[in-house]
C-alpha positions in Angstrom: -11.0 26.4 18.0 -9.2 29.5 16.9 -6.9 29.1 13.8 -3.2 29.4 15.3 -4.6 26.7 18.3 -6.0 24.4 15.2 -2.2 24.2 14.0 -0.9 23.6 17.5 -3.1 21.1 18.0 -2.5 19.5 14.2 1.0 19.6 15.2 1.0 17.9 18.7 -1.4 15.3 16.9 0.8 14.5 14.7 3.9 14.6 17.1 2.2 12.5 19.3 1.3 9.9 16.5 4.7 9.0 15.3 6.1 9.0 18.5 3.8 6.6 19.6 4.1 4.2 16.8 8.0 4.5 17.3 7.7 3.7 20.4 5.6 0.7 19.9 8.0 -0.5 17.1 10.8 0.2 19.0 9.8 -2.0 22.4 9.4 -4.9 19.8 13.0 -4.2 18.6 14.1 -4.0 21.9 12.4 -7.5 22.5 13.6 -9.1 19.5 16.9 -8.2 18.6 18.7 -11.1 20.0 16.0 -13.3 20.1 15.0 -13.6 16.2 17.3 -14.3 13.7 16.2 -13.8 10.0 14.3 -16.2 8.4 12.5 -16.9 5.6 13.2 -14.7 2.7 14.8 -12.6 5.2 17.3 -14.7 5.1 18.2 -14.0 1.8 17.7 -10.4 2.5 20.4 -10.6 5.3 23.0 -12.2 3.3 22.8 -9.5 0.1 22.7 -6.9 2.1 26.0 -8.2 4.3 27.6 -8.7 0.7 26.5 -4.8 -0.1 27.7 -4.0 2.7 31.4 -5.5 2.1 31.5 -3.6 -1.3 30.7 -7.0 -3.4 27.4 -5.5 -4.8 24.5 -8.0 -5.2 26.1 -11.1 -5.8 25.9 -14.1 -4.7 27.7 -16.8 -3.3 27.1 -20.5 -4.1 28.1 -23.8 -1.9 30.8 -24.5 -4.4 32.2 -20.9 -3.9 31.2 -19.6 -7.6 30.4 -16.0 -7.3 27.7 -14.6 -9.8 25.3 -11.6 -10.5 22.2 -11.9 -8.7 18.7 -9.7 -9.5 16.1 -12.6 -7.9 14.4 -10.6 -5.1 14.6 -7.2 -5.4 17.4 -4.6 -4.3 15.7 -2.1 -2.3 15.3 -3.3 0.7 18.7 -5.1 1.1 20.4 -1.9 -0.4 19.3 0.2 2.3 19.8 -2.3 4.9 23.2 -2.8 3.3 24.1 1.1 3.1 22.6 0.6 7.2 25.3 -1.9 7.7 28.1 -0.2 5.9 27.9 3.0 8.5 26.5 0.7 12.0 27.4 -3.4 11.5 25.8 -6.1 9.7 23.3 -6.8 13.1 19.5 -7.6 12.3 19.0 -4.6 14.8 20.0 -2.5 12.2 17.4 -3.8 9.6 14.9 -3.7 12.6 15.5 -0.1 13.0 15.0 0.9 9.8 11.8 -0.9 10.0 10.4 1.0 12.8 11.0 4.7 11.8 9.8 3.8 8.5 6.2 2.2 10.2 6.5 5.4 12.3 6.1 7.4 9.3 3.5 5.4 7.7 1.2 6.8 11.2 2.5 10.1 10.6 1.5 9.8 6.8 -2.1 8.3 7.2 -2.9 11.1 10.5 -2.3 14.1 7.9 -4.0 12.5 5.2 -6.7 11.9 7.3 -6.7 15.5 8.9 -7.3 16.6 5.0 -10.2 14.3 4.4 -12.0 15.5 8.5 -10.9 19.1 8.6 -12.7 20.1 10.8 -11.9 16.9 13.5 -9.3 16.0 15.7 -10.7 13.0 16.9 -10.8 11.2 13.0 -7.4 11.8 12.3 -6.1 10.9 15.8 -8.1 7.5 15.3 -6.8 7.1 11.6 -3.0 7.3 12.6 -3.7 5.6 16.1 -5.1 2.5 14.4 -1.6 2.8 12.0 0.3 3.0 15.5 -1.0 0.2 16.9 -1.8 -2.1 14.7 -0.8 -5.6 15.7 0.2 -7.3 12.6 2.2 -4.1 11.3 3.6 -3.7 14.7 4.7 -7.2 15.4 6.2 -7.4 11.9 8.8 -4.7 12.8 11.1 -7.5 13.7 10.8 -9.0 10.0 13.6 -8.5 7.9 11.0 -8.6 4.7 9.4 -5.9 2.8 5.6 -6.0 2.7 5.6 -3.1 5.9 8.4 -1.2 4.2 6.4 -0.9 1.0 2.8 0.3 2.9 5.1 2.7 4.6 6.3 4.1 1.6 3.1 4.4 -0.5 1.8 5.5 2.5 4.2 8.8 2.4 3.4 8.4 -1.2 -0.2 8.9 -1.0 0.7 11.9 1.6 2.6 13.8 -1.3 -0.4 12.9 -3.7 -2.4 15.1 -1.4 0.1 17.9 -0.9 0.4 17.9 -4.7 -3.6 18.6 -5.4 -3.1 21.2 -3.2 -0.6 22.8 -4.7 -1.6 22.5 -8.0 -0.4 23.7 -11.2 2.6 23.3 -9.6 4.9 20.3 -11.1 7.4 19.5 -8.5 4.9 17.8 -6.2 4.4 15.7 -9.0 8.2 14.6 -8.8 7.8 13.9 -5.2 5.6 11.2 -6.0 7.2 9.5 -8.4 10.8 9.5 -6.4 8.7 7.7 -3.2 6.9 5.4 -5.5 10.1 5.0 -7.6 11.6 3.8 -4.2 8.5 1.5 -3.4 9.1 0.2 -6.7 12.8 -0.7 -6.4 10.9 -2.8 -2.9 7.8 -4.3 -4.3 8.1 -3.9 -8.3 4.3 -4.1 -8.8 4.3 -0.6 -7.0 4.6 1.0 -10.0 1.4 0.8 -11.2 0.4 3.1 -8.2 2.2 6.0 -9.8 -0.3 7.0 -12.6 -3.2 6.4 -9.8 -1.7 8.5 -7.6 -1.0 11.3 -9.8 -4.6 10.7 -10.9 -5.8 11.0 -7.3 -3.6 14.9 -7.2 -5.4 16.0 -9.6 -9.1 14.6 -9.3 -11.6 17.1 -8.5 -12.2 20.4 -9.8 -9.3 22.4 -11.8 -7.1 24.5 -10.3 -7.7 28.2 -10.5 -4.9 30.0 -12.5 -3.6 27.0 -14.2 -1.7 27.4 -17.5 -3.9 29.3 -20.4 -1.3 27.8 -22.9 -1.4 24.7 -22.1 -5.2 22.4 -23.0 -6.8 20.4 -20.3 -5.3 17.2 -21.9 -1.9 18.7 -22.0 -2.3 20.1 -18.3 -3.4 16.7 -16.5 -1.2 14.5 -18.6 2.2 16.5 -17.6 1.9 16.0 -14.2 0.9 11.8 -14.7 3.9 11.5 -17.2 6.2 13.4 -14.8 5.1 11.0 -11.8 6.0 7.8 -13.8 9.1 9.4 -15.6 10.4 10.4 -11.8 9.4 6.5 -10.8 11.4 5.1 -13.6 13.8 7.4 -13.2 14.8 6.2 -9.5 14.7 2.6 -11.5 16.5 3.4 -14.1 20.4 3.0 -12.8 19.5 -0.7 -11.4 18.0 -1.4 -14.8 20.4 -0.7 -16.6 22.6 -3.0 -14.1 20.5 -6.1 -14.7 20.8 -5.3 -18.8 24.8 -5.4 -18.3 25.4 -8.2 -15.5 22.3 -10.5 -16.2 21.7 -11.5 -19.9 18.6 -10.3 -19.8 16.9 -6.5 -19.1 14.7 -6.3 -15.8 13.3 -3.3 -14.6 14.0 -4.3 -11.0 13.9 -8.3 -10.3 14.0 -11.8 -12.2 11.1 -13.5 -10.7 7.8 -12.6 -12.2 7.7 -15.7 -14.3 8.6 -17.7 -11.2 6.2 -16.2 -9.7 3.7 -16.4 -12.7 4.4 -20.4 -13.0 3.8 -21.3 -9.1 0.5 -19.3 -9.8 -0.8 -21.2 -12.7 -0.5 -24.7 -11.2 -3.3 -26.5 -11.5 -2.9 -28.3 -8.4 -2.1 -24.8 -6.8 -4.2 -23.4 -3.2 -3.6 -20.0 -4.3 -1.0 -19.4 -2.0 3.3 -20.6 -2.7 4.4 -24.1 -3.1 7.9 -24.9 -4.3 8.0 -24.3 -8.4 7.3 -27.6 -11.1 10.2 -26.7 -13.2 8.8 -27.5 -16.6 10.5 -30.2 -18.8 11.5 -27.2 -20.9 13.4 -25.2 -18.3 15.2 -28.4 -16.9 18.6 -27.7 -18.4 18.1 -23.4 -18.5 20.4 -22.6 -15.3 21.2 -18.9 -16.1 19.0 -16.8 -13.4 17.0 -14.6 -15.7 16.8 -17.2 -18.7 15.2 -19.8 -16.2 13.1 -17.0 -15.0 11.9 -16.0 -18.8 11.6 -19.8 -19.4 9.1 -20.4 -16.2 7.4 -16.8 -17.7 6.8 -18.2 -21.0 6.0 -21.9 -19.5 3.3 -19.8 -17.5 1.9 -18.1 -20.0 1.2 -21.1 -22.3 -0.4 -23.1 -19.4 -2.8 -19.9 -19.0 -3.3 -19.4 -23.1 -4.4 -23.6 -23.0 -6.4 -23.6 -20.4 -7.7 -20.0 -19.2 -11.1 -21.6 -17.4 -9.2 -22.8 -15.0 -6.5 -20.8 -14.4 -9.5 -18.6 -13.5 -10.8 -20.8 -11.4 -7.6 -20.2 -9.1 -8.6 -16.5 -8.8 -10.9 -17.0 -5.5 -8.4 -19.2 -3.8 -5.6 -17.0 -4.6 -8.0 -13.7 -3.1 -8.5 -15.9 -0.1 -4.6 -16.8 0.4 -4.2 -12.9 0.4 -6.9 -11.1 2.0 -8.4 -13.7 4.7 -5.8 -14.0 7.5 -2.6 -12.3 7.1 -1.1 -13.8 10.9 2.6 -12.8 8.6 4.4 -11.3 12.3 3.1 -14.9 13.7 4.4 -16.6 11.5 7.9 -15.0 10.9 8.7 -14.9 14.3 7.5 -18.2 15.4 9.7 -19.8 12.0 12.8 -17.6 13.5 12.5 -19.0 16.9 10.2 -21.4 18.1 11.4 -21.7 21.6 11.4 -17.8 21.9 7.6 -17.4 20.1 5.4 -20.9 20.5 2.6 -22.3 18.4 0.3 -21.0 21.3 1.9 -17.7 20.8 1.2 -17.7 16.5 -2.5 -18.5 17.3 -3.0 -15.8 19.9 -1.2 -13.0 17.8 -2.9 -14.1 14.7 -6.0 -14.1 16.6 -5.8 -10.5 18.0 -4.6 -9.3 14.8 -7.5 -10.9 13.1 -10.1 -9.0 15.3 -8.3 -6.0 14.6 -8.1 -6.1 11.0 -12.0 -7.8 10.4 -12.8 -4.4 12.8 -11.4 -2.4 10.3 -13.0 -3.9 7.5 -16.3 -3.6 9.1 -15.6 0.2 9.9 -14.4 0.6 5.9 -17.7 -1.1 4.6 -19.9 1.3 7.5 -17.9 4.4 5.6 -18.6 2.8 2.1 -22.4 2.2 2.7 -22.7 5.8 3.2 -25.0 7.2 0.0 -23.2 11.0 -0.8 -25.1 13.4 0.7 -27.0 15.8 -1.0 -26.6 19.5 -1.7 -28.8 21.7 -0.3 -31.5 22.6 -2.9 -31.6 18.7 -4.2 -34.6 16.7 -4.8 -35.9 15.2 -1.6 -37.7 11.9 -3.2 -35.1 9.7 -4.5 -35.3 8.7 -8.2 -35.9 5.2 -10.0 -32.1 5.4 -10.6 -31.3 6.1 -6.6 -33.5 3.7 -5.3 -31.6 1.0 -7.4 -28.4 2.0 -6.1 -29.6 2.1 -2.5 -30.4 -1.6 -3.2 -27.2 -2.7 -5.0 -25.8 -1.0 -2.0 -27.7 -2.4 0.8 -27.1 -6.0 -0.6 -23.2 -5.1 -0.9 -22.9 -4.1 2.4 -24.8 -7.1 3.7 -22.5 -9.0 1.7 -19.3 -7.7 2.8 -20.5 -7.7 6.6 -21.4 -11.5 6.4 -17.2 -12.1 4.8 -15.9 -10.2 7.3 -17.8 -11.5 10.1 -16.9 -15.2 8.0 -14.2 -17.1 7.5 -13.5 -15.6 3.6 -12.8 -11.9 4.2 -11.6 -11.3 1.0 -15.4 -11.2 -0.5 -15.9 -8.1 2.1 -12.5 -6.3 0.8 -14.3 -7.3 -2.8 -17.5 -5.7 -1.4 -15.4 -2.6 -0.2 -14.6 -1.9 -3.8 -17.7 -2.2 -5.1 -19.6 0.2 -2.4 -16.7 2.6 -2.9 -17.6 2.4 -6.8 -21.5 3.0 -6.3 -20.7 6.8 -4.9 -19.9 7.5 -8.5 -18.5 11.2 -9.3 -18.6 11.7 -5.8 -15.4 9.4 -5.5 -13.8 11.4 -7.4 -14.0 13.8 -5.4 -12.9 12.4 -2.4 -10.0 13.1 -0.2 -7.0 11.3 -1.2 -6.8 8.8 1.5 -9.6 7.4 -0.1 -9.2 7.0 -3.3 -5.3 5.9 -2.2 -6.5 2.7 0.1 -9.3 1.8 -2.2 -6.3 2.2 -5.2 -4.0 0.0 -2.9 -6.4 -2.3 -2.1 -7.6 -2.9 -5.8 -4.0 -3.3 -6.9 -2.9 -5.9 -4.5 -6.1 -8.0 -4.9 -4.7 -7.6 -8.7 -1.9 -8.7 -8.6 -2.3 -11.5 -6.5 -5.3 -13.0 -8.4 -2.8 -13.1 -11.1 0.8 -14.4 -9.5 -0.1 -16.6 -5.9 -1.2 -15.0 -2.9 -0.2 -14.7 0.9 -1.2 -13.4 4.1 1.7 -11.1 4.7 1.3 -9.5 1.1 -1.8 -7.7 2.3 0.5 -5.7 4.9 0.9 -3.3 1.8 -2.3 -1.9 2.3 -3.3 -1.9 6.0 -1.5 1.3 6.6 -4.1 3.3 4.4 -7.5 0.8 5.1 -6.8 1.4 8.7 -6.9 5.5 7.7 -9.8 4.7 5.5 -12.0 3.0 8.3 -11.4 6.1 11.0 -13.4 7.8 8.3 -16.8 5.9 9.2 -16.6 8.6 11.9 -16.5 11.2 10.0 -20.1 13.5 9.7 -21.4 12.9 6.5 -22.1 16.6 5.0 -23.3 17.6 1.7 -20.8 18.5 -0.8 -19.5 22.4 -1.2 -20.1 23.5 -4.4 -16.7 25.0 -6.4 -16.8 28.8 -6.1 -19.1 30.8 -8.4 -21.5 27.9 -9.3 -24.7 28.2 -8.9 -26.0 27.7 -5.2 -21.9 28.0 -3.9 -21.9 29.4 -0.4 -19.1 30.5 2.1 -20.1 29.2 5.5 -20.6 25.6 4.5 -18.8 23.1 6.4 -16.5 20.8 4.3 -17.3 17.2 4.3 -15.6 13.4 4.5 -16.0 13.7 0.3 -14.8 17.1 -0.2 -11.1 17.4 -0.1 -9.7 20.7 0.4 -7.3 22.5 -1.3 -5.0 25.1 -1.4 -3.8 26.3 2.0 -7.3 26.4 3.5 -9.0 23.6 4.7 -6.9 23.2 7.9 -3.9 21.3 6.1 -1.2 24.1 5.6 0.2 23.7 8.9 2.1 20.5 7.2 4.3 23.2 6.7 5.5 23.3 10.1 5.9 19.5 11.1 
């Protein structure tokens, strides 16, 4: 395939990806626009964003008609629904919208990081942002006015601008591009944040750039663009901030719940997923909103200080809450309207989503069994050293196969990690859809082992796992060496590992999308 018919093709790839997600999220809008009411915390969601909408900011207002300063979920979502409402009505079909060019882009995001880490393949990226596209729990939870597919969606496009900013390195502004769509995540899912040093990380893994800065030390040149990321995350942050310090007692970077959260995770008597909060004896009589909230926090922490064995011991159950069965579009739609989606109809979507996402899994472990394949020129008989790491890896993938193919997939998601860790250096050198899903992945199974878990919280990070997966058909190649090292040829191909940079590599035709 000639170069200018490479770009067509990337193009009408790409085209033909979002347009299909779109229009599979927007038949479910169609469907379920006057047939499921919010529900849920989307509830919630739907009355902030009416009272953003009517110029009373995000308040709220009691039974007993008192009016007061709110900051409990966060403002993102219901400010953009809100700003949606201002310009087109306060319907749910608005919110679903928004939804559904936002999963849209998530495809689009995951096909061109994809077409980065398979140059040289149509068919990979095609499969990468088809399995975004289609994917029946992100698909069926278009109609949801919550957050979990807004957030995958934008790290998603995150991740995309992490790889557009390694290839465009020493350049800064990429860099800033980053941190604005995580900054935006953030304002959505707080604990998104912590993605904006990894994903500046994941720009600029991998050999440096020719013609960097001479002035400026390696240090000085790989910390810059990592303190600009988080600065321009902040940033975004900042003016909401700086709300909750003036209107609620108490300075919150984005939301008042974390102790909530923290407490209903360190209940002794807790299944790992949410249960109504045991207000401690302490907190009884605290009824401002972010005073109760730092009471429960410091409630929380004591519990975990006095007995740390087994606030551990929650850990697995709280994995399992998370990463087993997610079943969230199920669930919200059947809670919305029962007549409209039935018990019978839960079980069969969670089933087929269940398939779907344990086929991924599978495909993710095939790609992270893989050993990195050698350079030409390397030592054919393995060493002591290999030879273990075959092992550790052969029994990790056995591992991982047997969860997903069991009832607790979150040991194979834990088994995903730890293949992904065994390539060593080579993972460092990896495209950035990799290191971006196994860096979602590792932060959601985070910070759910430490708050509570559920189902629909893993919807963050099935956008980039179902990009990862495509990758199992990917040829395994040797890496290229960097240009002038020893052994460094011209003419060989690049491989699954080996992201390429600068405007070769087939990704420059970003450029015209």
């Amino acid at each position: 395939m000639s170069g200018g018919a490479s770009v067509v093709a990337r193009r009408r790839d790409a085209g033909t990806i979002f347009a299909l997600a779109l229009a599979a999220r927007l038949a479910v809008v169609l469907w379920a626009a006057e047939r499921f009411p919010p529900t849920a915390d989307g509830t919630y969601y739907q009355r902030i964003a009416e009272r953003i909408a009517a110029g009373l900011g995000y308040t709220w207002l009691w039974p007993d008609g008192v009016v007061t300063y709110a900051a409990h979920y966060p403002v993102g979502y219901p400010g953009a629904v809100g700003a949606l409402y201002a310009l087109l009505g306060t319907h749910p079909a608005v919110a679903m919208l928004l939804n559904a060019v936002l999963g849209a882009l998530a495809a689009l995001a995951v096909h061109r990081l994809a077409a980065r880490a398979a140059p040289r393949s149509r068919a990979v990226p095609a499969l990468s942002g088809g399995l975004v596209a289609l994917h029946p729990g992100l698909v069926a939870y278009t109609p949801a006015l919550m957050t979990e597919g807004v957030t995958g969606s934008l790290v998603a496009c995150a991740a995309w601008a992490s790889a557009r900013a390694r290839e465009r390195r020493p350049a800064l502004a990429p860099f800033a591009v980053i941190g604005l769509l995580l900054g935006a995540a953030t304002l959505v899912r707080p604990q998104a944040l912590l993605l904006a040093p990894l994903f500046a990380g994941l720009a600029l893994s991998g050999s440096p750039p020719a013609g960097g800065p001479r002035l400026l030390s390696p240090f000085v040149a790989r910390a810059a663009p990592v303190l600009l990321t988080v600065i321009a995350a902040l940033l975004v942050c900042a003016p909401w901030t700086a709300r909750n310090c003036l209107r609620m007692n108490q300075c919150a970077l984005v939301s008042v719940n974390g102790g909530w959260n923290l407490l209903i995770g360190a209940d002794p008597a807790s299944t790992g997923a949410w249960a109504p909060v045991q207000v401690p004896e302490a907190c009884r009589e605290v009824f401002d909103e972010a005073g109760k909230d730092a009471c429960f926090g410091r409630e929380a922490r004591r519990y975990i200080a006095e007995h740390p064995g087994e606030w551990l011991g929650l850990v697995p159950r709280k994995l399992a809450a998370t990463l087993d069965y997610c079943g969230a579009a199920g669930w919200y739609l059947h809670a919305s309207n029962p007549s409209a989606f039935s018990e019978a109809h839960k079980v069969a979507l969670g089933a087929v989503e269940t398939v779907f996402e344990r086929v991924v899994l599978l495909a993710a472990l095939v790609w992270a069994a893989r050993r990195p394949a050698q350079a030409p020129g390397a030592a054919r008989r393995p060493s002591l050293a290999q030879r273990a790491l075959d092992i550790a890896r052969l029994a990790l993938f056995a591992l991982g196969v047997v969860a997903a193919l069991h009832i607790h997939a979150w040991v194979g998601y834990i088994a995903l990690l730890g293949l992904a860790l065994l390539k060593g250096r080579a993972l460092l050198r990896a495209p950035v859809l990799v290191g971006a899903a196994l860096a979602v992945l590792a932060a959601t199974a985070a910070t759910h082992a430490v708050f509570f878990g559920a189902g629909r919280y893993a919807l963050v990070a099935f956008p980039l796992l179902s990009g990862l997966a495509a990758l199992a058909a990917a040829r395994q190649e040797a890496d290229r060496p960097a240009a002038g090292a020893p052994g460094a040829t011209t003419h060989m191909p690049a491989a699954p590992l080996a992201q390429p940079r600068g405007s070769g590599g087939g990704s420059s035709d970003d450029e015209l999308l």
